[in-house]
C-alpha positions in Angstrom: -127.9 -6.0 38.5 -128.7 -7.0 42.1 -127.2 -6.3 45.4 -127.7 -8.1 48.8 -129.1 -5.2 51.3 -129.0 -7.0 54.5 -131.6 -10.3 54.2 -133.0 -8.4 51.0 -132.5 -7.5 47.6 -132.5 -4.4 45.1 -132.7 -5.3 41.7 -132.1 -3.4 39.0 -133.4 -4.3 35.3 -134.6 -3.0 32.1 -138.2 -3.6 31.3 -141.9 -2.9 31.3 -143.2 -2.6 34.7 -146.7 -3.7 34.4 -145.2 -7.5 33.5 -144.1 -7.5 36.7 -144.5 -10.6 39.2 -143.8 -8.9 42.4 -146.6 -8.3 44.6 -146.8 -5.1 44.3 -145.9 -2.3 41.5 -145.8 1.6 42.4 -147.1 3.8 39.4 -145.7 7.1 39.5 -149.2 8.8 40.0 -150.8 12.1 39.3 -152.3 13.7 41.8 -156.2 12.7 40.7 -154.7 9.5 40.6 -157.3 8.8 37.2 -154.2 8.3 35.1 -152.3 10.0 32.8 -149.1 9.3 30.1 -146.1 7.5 30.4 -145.9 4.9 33.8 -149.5 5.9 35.2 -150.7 5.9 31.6 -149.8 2.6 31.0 -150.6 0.7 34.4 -154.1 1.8 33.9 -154.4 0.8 30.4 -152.9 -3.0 31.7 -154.2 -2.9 34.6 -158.1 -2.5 33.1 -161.1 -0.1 34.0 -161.2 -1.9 37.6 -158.3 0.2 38.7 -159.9 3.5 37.3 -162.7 2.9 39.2 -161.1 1.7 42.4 -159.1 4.8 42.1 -161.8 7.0 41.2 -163.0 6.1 45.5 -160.3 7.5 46.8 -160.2 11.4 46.3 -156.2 11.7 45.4 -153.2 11.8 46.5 -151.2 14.4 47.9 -147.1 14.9 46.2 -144.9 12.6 48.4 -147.4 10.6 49.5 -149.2 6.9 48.6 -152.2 5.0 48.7 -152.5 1.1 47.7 -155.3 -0.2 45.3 -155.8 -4.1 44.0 -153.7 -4.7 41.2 -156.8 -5.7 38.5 -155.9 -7.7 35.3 -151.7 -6.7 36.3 -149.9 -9.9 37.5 -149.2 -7.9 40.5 -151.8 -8.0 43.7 -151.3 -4.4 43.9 -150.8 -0.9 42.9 -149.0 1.1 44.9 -149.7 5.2 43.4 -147.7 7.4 44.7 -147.1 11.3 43.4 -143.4 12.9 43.1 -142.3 16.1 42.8 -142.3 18.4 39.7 -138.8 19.3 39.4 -138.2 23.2 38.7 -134.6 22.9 40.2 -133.0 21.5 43.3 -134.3 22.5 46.3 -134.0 20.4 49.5 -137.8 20.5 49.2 -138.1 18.3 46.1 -135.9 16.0 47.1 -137.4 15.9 50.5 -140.7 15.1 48.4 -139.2 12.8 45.8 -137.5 10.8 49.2 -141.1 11.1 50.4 -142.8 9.3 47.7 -140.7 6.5 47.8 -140.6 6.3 51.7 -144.6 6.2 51.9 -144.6 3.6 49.2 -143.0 1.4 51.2 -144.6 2.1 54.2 -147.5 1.1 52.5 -146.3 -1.9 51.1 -145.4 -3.2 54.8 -148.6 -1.9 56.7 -150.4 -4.3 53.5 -147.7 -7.1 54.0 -146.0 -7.0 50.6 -142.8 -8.4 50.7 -141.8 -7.6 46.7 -142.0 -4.0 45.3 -141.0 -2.8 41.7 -140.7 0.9 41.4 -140.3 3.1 38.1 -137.9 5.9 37.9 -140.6 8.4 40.0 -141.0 11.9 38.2 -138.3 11.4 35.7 -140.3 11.5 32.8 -142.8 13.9 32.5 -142.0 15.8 35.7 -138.4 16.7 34.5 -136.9 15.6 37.7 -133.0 14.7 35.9 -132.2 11.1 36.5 -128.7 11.8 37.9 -130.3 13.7 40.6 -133.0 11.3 41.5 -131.2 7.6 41.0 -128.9 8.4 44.3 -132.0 9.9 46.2 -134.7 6.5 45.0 -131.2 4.3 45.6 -130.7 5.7 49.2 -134.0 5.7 50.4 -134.4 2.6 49.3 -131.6 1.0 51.2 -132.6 2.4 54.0 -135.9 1.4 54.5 -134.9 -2.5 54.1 -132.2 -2.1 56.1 -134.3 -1.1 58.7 -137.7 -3.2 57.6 -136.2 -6.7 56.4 -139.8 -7.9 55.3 -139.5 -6.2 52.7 -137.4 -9.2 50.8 -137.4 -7.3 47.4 -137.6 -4.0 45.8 -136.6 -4.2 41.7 -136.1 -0.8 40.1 -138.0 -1.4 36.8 -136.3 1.3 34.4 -137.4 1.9 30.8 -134.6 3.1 29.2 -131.0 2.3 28.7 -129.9 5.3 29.9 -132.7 5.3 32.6 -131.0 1.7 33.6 -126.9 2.9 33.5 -127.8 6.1 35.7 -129.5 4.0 38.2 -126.5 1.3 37.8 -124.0 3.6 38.1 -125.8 5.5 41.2 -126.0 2.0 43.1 -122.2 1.4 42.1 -121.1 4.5 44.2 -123.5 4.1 46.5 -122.7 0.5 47.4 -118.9 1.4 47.5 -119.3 4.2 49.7 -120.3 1.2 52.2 -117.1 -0.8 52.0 
């Protein structure tokens, strides 16, 4: 699925995102940043022991925040790590940390001059955070950061699961029709 947001695009697809060709991939970090399961897991394992060591330089990474390494042996240029929220139930906090993560990652990706970004589903796996909540709040911040920021000519959501992928679809289908 892909929508036109302003000059850009949001892309939605079902895949593995360390095959990604866009410039830069975000990997839904831990706070060490020396990886972990599930995304982070497998970006380092792809990625090579480059990345662990690069990573290894930079002393962490605080929740809702993002720091940028090279991208390795990935067919991306760069790793964008970023930490989200543990969910333990909503709270304008989390999602204020969740928006957070995604915000910085962007800002990143423009202070570095990336132009294409794929994102995972951030802390819906292992940090519990339920997809229904978090699609509209990735979806949202997402939007608005292009709309403002036009460089930033493409951001794919790179979703894992089938059920991962129809949340987020259905989440951009409201969203995009609350516009018209």
């Amino acid at each position: 699925m892909e929508v036109k947001i302003g000059s850009s695009v949001l892309e939605l697809i079902q895949g593995d995102i360390t095959q990604q060709d866009t410039e830069a991939i975000v990997n839904a970090a831990n706070r060490t940043l020396l990886g972990g399961g599930g995304v982070d897991g497998a970006i380092h394992r792809a990625a090579g022991p480059e990345l662990l060591a690069e990573c290894r330089t930079l002393g962490g990474c605080e929740t809702g925040d993002a720091v940028i390494t090279k991208g390795c042996k990935l067919k991306a240029r760069y790793v964008i790590h970023t930490v989200g929220p543990v969910y333990r139930g909503a709270s304008p906090s989390t999602e204020g940390l969740l928006k957070s993560a995604y915000q910085r990652s962007l800002e990143v990706a423009r202070a570095k001059g990336v132009r294409s970004v794929a994102f995972p589903s951030i802390s819906t796996g292992a940090y519990g955070y339920p997809l229904e909540e978090a699609a509209p709040v990735a979806l949202r911040t997402v939007i608005g950061f292009v709309q403002r920021y036009p460089e930033i000519e493409r951001v794919r959501f790179v979703l894992r699961s089938s059920r991962a992928f129809r949340t987020f679809e259905e989440a951009l289908g409201r969203i995009t029709s609350e516009g018209s």
